[in-house]
N, C-alpha and C positions, 0 to 999 in steps of 0.2 A: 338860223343863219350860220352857216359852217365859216370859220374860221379861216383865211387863206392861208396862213402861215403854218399852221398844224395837217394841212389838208395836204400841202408839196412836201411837209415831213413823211409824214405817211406814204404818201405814192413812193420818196426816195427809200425809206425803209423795205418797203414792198416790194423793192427794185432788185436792193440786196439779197434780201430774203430768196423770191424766184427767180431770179437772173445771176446770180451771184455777182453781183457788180460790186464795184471799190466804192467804197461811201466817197470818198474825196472825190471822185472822178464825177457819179451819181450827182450828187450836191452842188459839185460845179456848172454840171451841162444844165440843172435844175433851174439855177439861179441865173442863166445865162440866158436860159430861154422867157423867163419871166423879171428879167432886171428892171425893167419899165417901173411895173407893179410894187416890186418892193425896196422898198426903206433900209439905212442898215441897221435899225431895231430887229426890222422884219428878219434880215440876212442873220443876226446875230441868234437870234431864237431859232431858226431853222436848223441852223449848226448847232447849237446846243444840244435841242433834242437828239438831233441824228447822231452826235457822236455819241452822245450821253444813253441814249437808250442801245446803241449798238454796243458802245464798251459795258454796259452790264446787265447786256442778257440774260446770262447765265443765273445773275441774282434776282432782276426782276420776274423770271419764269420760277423760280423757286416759290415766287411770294401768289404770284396766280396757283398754283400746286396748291397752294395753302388752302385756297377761296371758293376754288372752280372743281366742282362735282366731274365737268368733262375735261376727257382727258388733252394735254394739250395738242396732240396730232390730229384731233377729231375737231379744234376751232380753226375757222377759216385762218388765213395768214392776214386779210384785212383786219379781222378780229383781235387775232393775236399781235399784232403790231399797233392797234389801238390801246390796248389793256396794256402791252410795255411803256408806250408812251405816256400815256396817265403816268402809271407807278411811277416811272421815273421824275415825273414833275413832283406829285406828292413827296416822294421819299427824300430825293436828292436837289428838289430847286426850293429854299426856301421863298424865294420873292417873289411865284407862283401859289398864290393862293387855293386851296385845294378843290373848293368850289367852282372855281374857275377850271382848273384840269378837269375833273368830273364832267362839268356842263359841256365841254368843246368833244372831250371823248366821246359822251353818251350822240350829240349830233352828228361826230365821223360816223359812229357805228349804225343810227340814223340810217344812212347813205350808201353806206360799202357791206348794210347787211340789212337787217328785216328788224319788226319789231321787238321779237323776243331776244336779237341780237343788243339791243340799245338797252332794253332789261337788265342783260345780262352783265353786261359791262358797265352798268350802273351803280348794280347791288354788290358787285366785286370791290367798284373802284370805290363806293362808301365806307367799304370796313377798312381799308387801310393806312395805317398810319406809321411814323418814323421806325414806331419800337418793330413794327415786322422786320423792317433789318436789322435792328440793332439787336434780335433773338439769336442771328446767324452767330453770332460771337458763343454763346454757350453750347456747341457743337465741342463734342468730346476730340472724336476724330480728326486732329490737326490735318491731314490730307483734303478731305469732306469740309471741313470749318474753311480752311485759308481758300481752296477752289468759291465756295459760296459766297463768302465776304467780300472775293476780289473778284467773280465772277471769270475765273479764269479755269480751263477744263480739266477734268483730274488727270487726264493724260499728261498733260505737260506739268501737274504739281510733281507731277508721280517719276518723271525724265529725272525734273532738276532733282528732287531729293535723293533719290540714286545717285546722281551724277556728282552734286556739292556733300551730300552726307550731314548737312546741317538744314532742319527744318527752319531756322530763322532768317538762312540766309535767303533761304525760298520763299518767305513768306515776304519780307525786303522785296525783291523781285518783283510780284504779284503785286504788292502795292505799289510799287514804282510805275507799273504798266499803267496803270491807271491815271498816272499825273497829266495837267495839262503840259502838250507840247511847246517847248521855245518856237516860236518862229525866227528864225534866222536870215540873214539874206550877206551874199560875197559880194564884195566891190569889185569891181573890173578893173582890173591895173594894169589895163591896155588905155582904160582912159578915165583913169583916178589915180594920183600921184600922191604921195604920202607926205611930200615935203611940197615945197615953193620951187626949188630949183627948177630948172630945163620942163617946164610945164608944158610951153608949145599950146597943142589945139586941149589938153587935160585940165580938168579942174583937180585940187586936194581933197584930198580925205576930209579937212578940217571943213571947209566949201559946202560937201558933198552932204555929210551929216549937216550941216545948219540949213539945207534944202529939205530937209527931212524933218527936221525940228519943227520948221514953217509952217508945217500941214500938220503939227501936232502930234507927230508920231515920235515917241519914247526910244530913244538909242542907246545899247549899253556894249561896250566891247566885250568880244565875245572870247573862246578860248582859244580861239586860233587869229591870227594877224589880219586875215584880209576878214575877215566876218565879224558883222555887230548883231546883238538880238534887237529884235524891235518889235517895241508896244502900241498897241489902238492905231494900226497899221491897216484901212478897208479900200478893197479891192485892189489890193498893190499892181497886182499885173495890169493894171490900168492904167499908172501912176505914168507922166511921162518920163520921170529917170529911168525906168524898169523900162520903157520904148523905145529910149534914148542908149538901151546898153548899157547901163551905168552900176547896174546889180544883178545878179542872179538870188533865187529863192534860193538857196539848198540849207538842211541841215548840215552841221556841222560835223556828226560823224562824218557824213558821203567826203565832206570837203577833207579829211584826214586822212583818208585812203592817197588821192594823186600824193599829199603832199612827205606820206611815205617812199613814196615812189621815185622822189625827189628826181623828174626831171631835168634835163640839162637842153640847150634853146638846139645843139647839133644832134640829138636822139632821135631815131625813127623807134615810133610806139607805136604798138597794138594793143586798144582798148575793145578786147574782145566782146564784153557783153555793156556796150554804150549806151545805150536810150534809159531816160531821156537825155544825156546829155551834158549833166551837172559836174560829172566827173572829168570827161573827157574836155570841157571846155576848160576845164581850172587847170589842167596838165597845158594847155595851149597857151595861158594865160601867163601860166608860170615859165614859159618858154619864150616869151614875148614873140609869141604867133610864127614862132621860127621852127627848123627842121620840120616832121611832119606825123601826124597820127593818123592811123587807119582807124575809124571806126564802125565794128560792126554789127549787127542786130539780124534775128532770123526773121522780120519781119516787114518789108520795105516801108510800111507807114509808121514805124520806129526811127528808124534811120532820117525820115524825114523831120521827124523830131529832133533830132541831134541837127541836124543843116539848119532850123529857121532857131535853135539858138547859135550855133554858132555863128549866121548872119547879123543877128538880133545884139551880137556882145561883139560885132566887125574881128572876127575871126578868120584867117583862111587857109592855117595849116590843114584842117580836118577833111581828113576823103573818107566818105562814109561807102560801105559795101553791104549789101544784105548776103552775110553767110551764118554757118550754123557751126557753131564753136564745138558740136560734139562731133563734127564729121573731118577727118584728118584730111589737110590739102598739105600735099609732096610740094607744089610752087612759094610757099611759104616755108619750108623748111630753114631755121637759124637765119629767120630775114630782119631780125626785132634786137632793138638795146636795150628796150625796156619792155615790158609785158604787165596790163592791168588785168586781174581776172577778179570782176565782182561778179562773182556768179550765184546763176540763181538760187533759191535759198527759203527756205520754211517761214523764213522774216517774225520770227519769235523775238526779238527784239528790237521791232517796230510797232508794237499793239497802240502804245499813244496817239501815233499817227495814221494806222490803218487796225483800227480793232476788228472789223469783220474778218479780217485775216485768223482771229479765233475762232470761228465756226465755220472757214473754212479748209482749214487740215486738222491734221485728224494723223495717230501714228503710224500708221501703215504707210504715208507719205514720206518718210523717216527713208527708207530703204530707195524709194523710188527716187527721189531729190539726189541723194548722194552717190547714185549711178550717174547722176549726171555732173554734178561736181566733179567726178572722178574721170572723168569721161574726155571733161572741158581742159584740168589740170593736166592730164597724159596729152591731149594733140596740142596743145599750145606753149606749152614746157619745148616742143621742138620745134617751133617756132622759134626760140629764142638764142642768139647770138654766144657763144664759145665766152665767159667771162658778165653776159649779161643779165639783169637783174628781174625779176618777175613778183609780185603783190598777190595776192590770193585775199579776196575775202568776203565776206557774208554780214547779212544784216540778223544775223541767227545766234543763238549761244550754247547752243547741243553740240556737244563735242564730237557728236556724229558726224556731223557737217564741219566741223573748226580744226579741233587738234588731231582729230583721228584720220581725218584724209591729209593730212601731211603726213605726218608719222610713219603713213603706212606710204605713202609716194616717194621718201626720203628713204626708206629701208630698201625698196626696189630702185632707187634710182642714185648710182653712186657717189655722177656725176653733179648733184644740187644739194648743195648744205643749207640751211637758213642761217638768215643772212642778221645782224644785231638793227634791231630800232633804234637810232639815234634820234631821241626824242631831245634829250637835253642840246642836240647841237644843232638842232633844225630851227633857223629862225624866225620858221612861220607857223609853230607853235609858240601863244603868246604863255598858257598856263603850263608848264613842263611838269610841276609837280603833282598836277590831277593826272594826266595819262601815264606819269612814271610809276603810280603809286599800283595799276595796274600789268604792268609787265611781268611775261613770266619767264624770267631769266633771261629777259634781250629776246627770248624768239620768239614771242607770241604777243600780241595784245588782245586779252580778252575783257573787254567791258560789259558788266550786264547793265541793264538800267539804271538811270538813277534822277537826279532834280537836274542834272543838266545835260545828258545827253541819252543818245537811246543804245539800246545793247547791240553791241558790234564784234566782229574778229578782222584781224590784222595779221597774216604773217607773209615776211618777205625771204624771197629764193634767190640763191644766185646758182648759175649756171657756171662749173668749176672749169677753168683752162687745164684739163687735164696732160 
């Protein structure tokens, strides 16, 4: 009897693997298609394995290396994605008994292979135990040791240690990737009020969280003003608050980007790379759905994304356009007060939340990413208004992509200084002292990982009235 929750792991892994699909995305349509069927036991275990075995590939393939005679290019990827699943239960879930992992592997393998396949994955998944990872530690090679332990690629040990010059702080990093992510969600303060006064058709903040409380979900305020983190929180986008417009999901970095950008309600913006949406609706919000934001995306079912939230949170500054931010349009020339540029980006410090993003780039992407950065930052910079302000930033922490394409934009370009973070005087950051502790010298915000947020860059442009 196969197992149904181990079985939709597998296919989702599978998915990854030869499709290269987003595990969150994968996982989503997975559980949407079979929600009838499952439980949120079921739901919780599904996501377990799937993040859990895709965040440490790199180690659990180390430990098949150890066991398996063939080499791992020569096992099928149904195979090989059975044998990481195991490992991963054994190694890293205590409350999965190992008997249990073994029996459910050996019947995927059963099914997705032949006899000598279920063999095979049987006598592997017998021999091992806690201490095969806990050997990883007595690796000499600090670069080889921290990549295997944290299951993170040597190319990217190999970047930051260049880059930071300090192996501990790299190693910090690696481990940091690994942690579980905060879930976060922004309250909509088009129609959540902070106080009692002038409520009208809104409910309070105060209101809002004991609606949240009710259903058992854990609220703790977050570091920035409109966002709380919240616990044992299942199927939110179901929730009728989140239908009702009453929150958006977003991590808290995304949400510290608009709020650098510090909107004003008479600004015309251009939110040049919008989808899905999180950023560009929090600029709207912060506007109180005044003046007007362009939003737009190279890919029209992007864009659509950005409209059924903005509908969804009763928005209606946002006009969404499908254009391509690396191709210059003359009709836009200085037509913008403000300018967001989150542009596209290696996402090296999003592994928490999209680990497959580790095995899928690779250094050589390095050079190709940042033509395009560079590309985005030169046509949209003239886009921008005589005197007005423009954001730059990534979800990346390679200074390839961060400091090094300003630096080099600001030496060709006379007319744009960067511009100071006023982190201490923004009063929608609630914790000033975590993000001040990261500044570099007012012009840059670089954050790598850490227990509360994921690695980000921050630097803001003004365009000078010469």
């Amino acid at each position: 009897m196969i197992d149904k929750t181990r079985e939709l792991a597998l296919k989702i892994l599978y998915k990854i693997d030869k499709e290269k699909a987003y595990s969150n995305i994968a996982l989503n349509e997975m559980i949407n298609q079979n929600k009838k069927e499952l439980t949120n036991k079921d739901i919780g275990l599904i996501s377990e394995i799937i993040y859990g075995t895709t965040t440490w590939r790199l180690t659990l393939d180390e430990i098949i290396k150890k066991y398996s005679k063939i080499k791992l290019k020569k096992i099928s990827t149904w195979i090989l994605n059975i044998l990481r699943m195991g490992i991963y239960q054994i190694v890293f879930l205590d409350k999965i008994p190992k008997s249990a992992a073994v029996n459910e592997s050996v019947n995927l393998a059963k099914r997705y292979g032949h006899k000598s396949s279920s063999n095979f994955v049987n006598a592997i998944l017998r021999k091992i135990t806690k201490k095969d990872y806990e050997d990883f530690y007595q690796i000499k090679d600090d670069i080889q040791r921290i990549s295997i332990t944290n299951s993170m690629p040597i190319w990217i040990i190999e970047e930051l240690a260049k880059q930071l010059g300090d192996i501990k702080k790299v190693e910090e990093i690696a481990i940091n990737s690994n942690l579980r992510p905060h879930l976060s969600i922004r309250i909509n303060n088009l129609k959540i009020k902070n106080n009692e006064q002038n409520l009208k058709d809104k409910i309070t903040k105060k209101d809002f969280i004991k609606r949240l409380e009710e259903k058992d979900i854990k609220i703790k305020q977050g570091l920035l003003k409109d966002f709380l983190i919240v616990e044992n929180a299942k199927n939110i986008e179901n929730m009728e608050e989140f239908r009702e417009g009453l929150f958006t999901i977003q991590d808290e970095t995304a949400g510290l980007i608009p709020i650098i950008l510090e909107p004003k309600k008479t600004d015309v913006i251009l939110d040049a790379c919008s989808s899905p949406g999180g950023k560009t609706t929090y600029l709207a919000e912060m506007m109180e759905n005044q003046g007007k934001i362009e939003a737009w995306d190279i890919h029209e079912h992007r864009t659509k994304l950005v409209e059924n939230n903005a509908k969804r949170l009763g928005i209606t500054n946002i006009e969404t356009g499908v254009n391509d931010a690396t191709i210059y349009n003359e009709n836009y020339k200085e037509k913008f007060d403000k300018i967001l540029l989150d542009v596209p980006c290696l996402g090296l410090g999003v592994f928490k939340r999209k680990p497959d993003i580790k095995w899928q780039k690779n250094k050589k992407d390095i050079n190709e990413i940042t033509k395009t950065q560079k590309q985005i930052l030169e046509n949209c910079s003239q886009y921008l208004k005589k005197g007005g302000e423009l954001v730059y930033s990534t979800c990346s922490i390679l200074k390839e992509e961060n400091e090094n394409i300003i630096d080099e934009f600001i030496k060709e370009h006379e007319n744009f200084i960067t511009e100071k973070i006023n982190i201490k005087e923004n009063e929608k950051i609630q914790n000033k002292e975590f993000f001040e502790k990261y500044k570099n010298n007012s012009k840059y915000l670089q954050v790598y990982q850490n227990d509360k947020t994921d690695g980000f860059f921050i630097c803001k442009l003004k365009n000078k009235k010469l």
